[in-house]
C-alpha positions, -999 to 999 in steps of 0.1 A, spaced: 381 678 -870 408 676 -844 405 638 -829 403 635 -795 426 608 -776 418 583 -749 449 564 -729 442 532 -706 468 517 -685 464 483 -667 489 471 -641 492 439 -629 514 423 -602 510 388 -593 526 367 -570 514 328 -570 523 305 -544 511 266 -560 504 238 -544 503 203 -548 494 172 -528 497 192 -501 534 204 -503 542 236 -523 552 229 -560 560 268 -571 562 303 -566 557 330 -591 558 363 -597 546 380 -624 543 418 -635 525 432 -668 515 463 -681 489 468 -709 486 504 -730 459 512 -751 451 546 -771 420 553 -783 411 580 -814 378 595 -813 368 617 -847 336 623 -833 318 594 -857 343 568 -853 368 549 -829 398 536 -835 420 518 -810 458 505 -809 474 488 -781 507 476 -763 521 452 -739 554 464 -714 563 499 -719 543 512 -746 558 539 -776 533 566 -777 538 578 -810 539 539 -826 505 536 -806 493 567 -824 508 558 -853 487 527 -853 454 539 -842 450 564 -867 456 540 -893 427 525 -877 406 550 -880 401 544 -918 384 512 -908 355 533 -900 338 517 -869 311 536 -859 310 555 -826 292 587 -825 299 594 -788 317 617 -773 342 607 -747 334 611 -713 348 646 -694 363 668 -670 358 640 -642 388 634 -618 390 609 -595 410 580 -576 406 553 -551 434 530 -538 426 502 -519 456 487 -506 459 448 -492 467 439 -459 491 407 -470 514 422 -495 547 405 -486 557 374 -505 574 360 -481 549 364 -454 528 346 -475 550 320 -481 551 314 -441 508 315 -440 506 287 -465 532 265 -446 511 273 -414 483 262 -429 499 233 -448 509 219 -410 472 220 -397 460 202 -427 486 174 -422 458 161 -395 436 154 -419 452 118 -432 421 114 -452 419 139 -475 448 152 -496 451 193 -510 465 210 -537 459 248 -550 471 283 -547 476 313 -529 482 344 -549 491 382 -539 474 404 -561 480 442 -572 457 459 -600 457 491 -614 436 511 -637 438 540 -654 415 558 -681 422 592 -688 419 619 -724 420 649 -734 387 662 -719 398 665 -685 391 628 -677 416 615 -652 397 578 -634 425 556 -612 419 525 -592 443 504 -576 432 473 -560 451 445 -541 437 413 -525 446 380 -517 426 353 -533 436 317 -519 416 285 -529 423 250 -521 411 216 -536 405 187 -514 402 150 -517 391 122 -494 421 96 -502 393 71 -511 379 90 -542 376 84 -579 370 120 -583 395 150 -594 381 171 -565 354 166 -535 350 202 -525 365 231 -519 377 262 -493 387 297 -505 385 334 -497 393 368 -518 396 399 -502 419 423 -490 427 414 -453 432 374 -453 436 360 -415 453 330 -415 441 319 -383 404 326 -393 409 308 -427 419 279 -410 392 277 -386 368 278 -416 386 251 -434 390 225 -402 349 233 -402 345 226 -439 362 191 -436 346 179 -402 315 187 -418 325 167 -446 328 139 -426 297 144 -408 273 130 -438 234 138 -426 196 133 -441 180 163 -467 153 175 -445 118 166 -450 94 194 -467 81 205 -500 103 240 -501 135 243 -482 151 272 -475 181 272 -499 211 294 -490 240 302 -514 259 333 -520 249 363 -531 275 370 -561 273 375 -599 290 350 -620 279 319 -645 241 311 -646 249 285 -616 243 317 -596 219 333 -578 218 360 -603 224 342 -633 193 350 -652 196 387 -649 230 388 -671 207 377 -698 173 389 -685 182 424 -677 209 429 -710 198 460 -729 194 448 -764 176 416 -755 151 436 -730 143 462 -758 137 433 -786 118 414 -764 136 389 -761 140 389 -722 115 379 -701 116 408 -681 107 428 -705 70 428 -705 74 434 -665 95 472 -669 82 497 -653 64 466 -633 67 452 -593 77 411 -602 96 407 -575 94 409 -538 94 445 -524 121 429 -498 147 425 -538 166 453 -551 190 445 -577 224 468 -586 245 468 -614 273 474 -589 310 490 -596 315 497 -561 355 487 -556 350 472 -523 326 450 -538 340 440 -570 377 450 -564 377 463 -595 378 500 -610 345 522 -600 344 533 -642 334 513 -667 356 513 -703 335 540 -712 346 561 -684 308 559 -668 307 567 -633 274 562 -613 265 576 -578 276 553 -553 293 534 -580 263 516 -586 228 516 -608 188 500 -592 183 478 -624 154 463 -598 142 486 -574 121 471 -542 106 442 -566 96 470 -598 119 464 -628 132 497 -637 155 490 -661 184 470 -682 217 478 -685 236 496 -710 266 512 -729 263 541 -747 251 522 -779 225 504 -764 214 535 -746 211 552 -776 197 525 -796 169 521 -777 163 550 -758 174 535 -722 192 554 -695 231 550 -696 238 528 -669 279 520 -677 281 486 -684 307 489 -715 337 467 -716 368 465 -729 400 447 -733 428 475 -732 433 473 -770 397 466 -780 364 484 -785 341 497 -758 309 473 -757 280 459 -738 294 432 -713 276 418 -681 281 437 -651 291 426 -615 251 429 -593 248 434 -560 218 429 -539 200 449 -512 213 434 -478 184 425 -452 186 444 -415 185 405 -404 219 377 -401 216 346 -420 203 326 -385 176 349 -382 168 346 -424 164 310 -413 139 318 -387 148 284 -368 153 261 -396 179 245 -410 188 251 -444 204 238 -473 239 255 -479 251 250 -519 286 247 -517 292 231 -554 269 233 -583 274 225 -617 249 221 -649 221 241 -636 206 266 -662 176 289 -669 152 284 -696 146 317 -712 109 323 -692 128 315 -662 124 281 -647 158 269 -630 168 238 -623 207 226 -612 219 195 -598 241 199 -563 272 182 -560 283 195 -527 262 209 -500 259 211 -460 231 211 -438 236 245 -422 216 266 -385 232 297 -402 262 300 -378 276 261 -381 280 234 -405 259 206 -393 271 181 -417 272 163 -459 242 161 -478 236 136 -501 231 151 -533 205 171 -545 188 188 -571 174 217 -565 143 237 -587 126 270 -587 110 299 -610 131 335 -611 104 348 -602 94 326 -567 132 329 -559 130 370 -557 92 367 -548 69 348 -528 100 325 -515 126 354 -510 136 357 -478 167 379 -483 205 382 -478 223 382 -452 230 416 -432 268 401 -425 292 380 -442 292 344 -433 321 335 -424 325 364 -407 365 371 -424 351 371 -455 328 391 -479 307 365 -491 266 378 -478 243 348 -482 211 352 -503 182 328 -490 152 318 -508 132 283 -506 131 259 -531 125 225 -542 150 203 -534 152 166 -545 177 140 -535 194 121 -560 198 84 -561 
């Protein structure tokens, strides 16, 4: 059988300004380039891969001696789909970058009491998956991702708290607005509100199992959904959540600023998939394996490194945004902003429970001030259900792309 062939190219151009106690230490710059061929025989995959300018026929070479391994794959690649997207950055010059951190640097200087260190970096992706079956997928993405530690001079601790922003129009001006809020509010320390459930207001993005989402990676994975070994599971098919809750596994670039395909060359309409449709579980997500495995609707969550093998990873989710801001989510109230948490977790039947090491009393447009810290406990399914109250229709702050998801919970000071 004649194999079939699969090429991915990464690009990566980095620039990374560093800084420490509140003076800037370095600046970087950094380009890469990662190659990787893939070999389909129509039962198995074999994959070889380069970094810097890659020799085709070596790569080759490679992989087919690969393909006597024998790893199983009895997919065929993806096909006759072309498409690109660039999604250029609006801070691209080093230099004027250079100049923003200095700015900012001088503003900061006011604040005697605390001291800063951390980064800014200039970022420019690219991804490219295309074979031999008229596949031809491009993305190239560029942001700016700045993040910056602080530290009131008094402190034993490495860090106090934190301000940062990725996204792909940073405004100085703006950042430092947020960042002069941050610290006076820091300043500002204020009493946990009285009341059995608070509304609790973090944002809306996938990550670790500190986050609002956590319990899905694992929840809503396709293998341990079809062995039972979610507890989802029993609900598919099933309204568990609040009607207000729709879940995505989301590869929507603006989103995720990274490529709408997955490393299986899966595109989705609207570059995203309802894993949890108006409260009803619909379904898990997959690769082409666990799709197959388990008779599941493809839903492209495969991963790969450039020079490994397509598998199921955790995708980036995205939740349905409420017509409402985050004020009017709070309905008058004031509510309990996380800014840092560390060490909560989920037990498999979904109770949560994390401690808070930072958060701020917030009316949904200011800071009012420090909590103490808190801990702060809830079910999955009160946190999308009876307690949801949804996420935020804009970003807050307004410069950046973080939407704010809002549920109440029960929140406990510590000490």
């Amino acid at each position: 059988m004649k194999l079939k062939h699969e090429k991915v190219v990464e690009t990566a151009r980095v620039s990374t300004i560093s800084v420490a106690d509140g003076k800037i230490e370095s600046v970087r710059s950094n380009d890469e380039v990662q190659t990787g061929l893939r070999l389909f025989d129509g039962q198995h995959i074999a994959v070889a891969g380069a970094l810097g300018r890659a020799d085709e026929a070596e790569l080759e070479q490679r992989a087919r001696q690969a393909l006597e391994l024998q790893i199983p794959y009895p997919f065929e690649p993806a096909a006759e789909l072309r498409r690109a997207v660039d999604l250029p950055a609006g801070l691209t010059d080093l230099g004027r970058a250079l100049t923003e951190v200095e700015t900012l640097l001088d503003e900061l200087r006011s604040f005697k009491d605390f001291s800063f260190s951390g980064k800014m970096k200039l970022v420019d992706q690219g991804f490219h998956l295309s074979n031999d079956s008229g596949l031809d997928l491009r993305a190239r993405i560029a942001c700016s991702a700045v993040s910056f530690l602080f530290k009131e001079a008094n402190s034993g601790s490495v860090m106090d708290g934190y301000v940062s922003y990725v996204g792909r129009e940073y405004d100085g001006a703006a950042f430092m607005a947020h960042t002069r809020e941050v610290l006076e509010a820091y300043r500002r320390p204020v009493a946990l509100p009285a009341g059995e459930k608070l509304p609790v207001v973090r944002v809306a993005s996938a990550g670790g199992m500190d986050t609002p989402f956590g319990f899905f990676a694992q929840a809503l994975n396709a293998r341990a959904f079809a062995t039972g070994a979610s507890a989802l599971a029993k609900h598919h098919g099933e309204t568990a959540f609040s009607p207000e809750f729709t879940l995505w596994q989301s590869r929507d670039p603006e989103h995720t600023l990274g490529p709408f395909f997955d490393a299986e060359g899966v595109v989705n309409p609207d570059d995203r998939y309802a894993l949890i449709d108006q409260g009803r579980v619909v379904t898990p997500y997959s690769d082409k394996k666990s799709a197959a495995d388990f008779g599941l609707p493809l839903t492209g969550a495969a991963s790969a490194s450039y020079d490994g093998m397509p598998s199921l990873a955790t995708p980036s989710f995205e939740a349905a945004r409420s017509t409402r801001s985050v004020k009017e989510l709070l309905g008058g109230e004031p509510g309990v902003l996380v800014w840092i948490s560390s060490g909560g977790d989920y037990t498999p039947d979904g109770h949560y429970a994390a401690p808070v090491q930072l958060a701020f009393l917030f009316d949904g447009e200011r800071l009012l001030g420090r909590l103490p810290q808190i801990r702060i406990t809830s079910t999955v399914f009160d946190l999308f259900g009876a307690d949801y109250l949804g996420v935020s229709r804009d970003p807050w702050p307004l410069f950046s792309r973080d939407h704010l998801l809002v549920s109440r919970m029960h929140v406990t000071a510590l000490g």
